[in-house]
C-alpha positions as CSV (number, residue, x, y, z in Angstrom):
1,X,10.7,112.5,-155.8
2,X,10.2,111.3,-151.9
3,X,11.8,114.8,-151.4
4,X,9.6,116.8,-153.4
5,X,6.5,115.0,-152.3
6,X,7.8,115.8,-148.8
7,X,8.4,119.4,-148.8
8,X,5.0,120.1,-151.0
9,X,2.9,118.3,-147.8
10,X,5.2,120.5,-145.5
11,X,4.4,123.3,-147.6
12,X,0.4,122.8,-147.9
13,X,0.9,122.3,-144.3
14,X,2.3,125.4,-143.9
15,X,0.0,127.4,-146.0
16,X,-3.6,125.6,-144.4
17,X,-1.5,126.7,-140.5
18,X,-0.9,130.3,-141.6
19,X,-2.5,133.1,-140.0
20,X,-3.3,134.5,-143.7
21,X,-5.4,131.1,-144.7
22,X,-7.1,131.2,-141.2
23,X,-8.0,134.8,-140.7
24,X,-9.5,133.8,-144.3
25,X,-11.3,130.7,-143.6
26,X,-12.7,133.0,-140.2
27,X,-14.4,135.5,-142.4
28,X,-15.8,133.1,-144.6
29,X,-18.3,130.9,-141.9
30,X,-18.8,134.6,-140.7
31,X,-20.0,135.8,-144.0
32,X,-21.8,132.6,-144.6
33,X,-24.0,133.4,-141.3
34,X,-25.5,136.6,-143.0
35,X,-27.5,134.7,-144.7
36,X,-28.4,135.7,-148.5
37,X,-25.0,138.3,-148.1
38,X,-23.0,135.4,-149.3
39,X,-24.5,135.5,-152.4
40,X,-24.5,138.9,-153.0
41,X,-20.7,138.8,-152.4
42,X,-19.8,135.8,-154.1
43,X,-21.5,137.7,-157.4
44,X,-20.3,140.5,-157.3
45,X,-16.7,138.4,-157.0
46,X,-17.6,136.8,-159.7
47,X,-18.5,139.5,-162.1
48,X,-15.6,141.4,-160.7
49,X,-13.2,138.4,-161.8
50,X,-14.8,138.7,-165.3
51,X,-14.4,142.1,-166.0
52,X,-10.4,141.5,-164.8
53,X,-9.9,138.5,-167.0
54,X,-12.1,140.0,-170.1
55,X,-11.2,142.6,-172.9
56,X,-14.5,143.7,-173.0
57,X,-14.8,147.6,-174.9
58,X,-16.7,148.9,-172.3
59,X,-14.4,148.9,-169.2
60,X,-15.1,152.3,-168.1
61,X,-18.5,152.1,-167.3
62,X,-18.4,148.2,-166.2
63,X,-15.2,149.5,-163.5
64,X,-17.0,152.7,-162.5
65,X,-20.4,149.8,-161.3
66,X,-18.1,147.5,-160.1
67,X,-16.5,150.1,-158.1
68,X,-19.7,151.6,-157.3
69,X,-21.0,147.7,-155.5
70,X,-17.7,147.6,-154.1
71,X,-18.0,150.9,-152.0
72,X,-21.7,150.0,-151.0
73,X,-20.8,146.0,-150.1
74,X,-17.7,147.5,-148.1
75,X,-20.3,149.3,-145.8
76,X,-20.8,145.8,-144.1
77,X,-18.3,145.0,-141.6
78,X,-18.6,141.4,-142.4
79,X,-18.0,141.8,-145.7
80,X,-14.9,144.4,-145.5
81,X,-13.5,141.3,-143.7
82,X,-14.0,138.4,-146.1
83,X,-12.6,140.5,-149.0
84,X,-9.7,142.2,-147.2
85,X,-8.8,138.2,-145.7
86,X,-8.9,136.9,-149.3
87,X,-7.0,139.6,-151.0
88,X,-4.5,139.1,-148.1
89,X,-4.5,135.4,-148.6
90,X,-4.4,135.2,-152.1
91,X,-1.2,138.0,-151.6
92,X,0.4,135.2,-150.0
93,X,-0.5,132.9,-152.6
94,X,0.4,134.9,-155.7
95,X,3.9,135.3,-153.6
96,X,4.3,131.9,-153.7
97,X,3.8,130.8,-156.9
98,X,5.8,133.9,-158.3
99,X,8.8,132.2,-156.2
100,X,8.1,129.0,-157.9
101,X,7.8,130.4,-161.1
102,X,11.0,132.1,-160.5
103,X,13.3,129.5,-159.6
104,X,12.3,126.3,-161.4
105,X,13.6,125.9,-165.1
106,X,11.2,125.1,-167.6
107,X,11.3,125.9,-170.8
108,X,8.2,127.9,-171.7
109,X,9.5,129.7,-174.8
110,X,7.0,128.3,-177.1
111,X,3.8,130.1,-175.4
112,X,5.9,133.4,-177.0
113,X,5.6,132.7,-180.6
């Protein structure tokens, strides 16, 4: 376990050092200086995350205004930033925890039936 507990620190260490987490972290205190834009964004994320994780019937039209907000929100500088630092980081995360997924054993057969 003294192993484990050692290379998961190393690891966290790694990821809050990277240039992916920091470019993110960057964009973030410079989105949170445009004042109310923060909110706007974070809204938008989290309607956006809805719509991804829902099976809602009317996913044409909710894409087509999501995609619609996106274009306009993308017009900011500030804001093309943020999101592209946090798709980029959370590309780096997902890669992670694919890797782990991929190479530890565990039994997960009974989610299948």
């Amino acid at each position: 376990m003294n192993d484990v507990k050692f290379y998961t620190d190393n690891l966290l260490e790694a990821i809050n050092n990277s240039e992916e987490y920091l470019n993110y972290k960057k964009a973030l205190e410079r989105l949170k200086l445009e004042g109310d834009l923060i909110n706007h964004v974070n809204e938008f994320r989290r309607r956006r995350f809805m719509f991804q994780t829902s099976s809602s019937e009317d996913t044409f039209e909710n894409n087509q205004r999501l995609d619609t907000e996106y274009d306009w929100l993308l017009q900011n500088p500030v804001v093309m930033e943020f999101l592209n630092a946090e798709f980029v980081y959370c590309r780096m995360l997902r890669h992670i925890k694919s890797k782990m997924r991929k190479k530890i054993d565990l039994d997960l057969m009974f989610l299948d039936e």
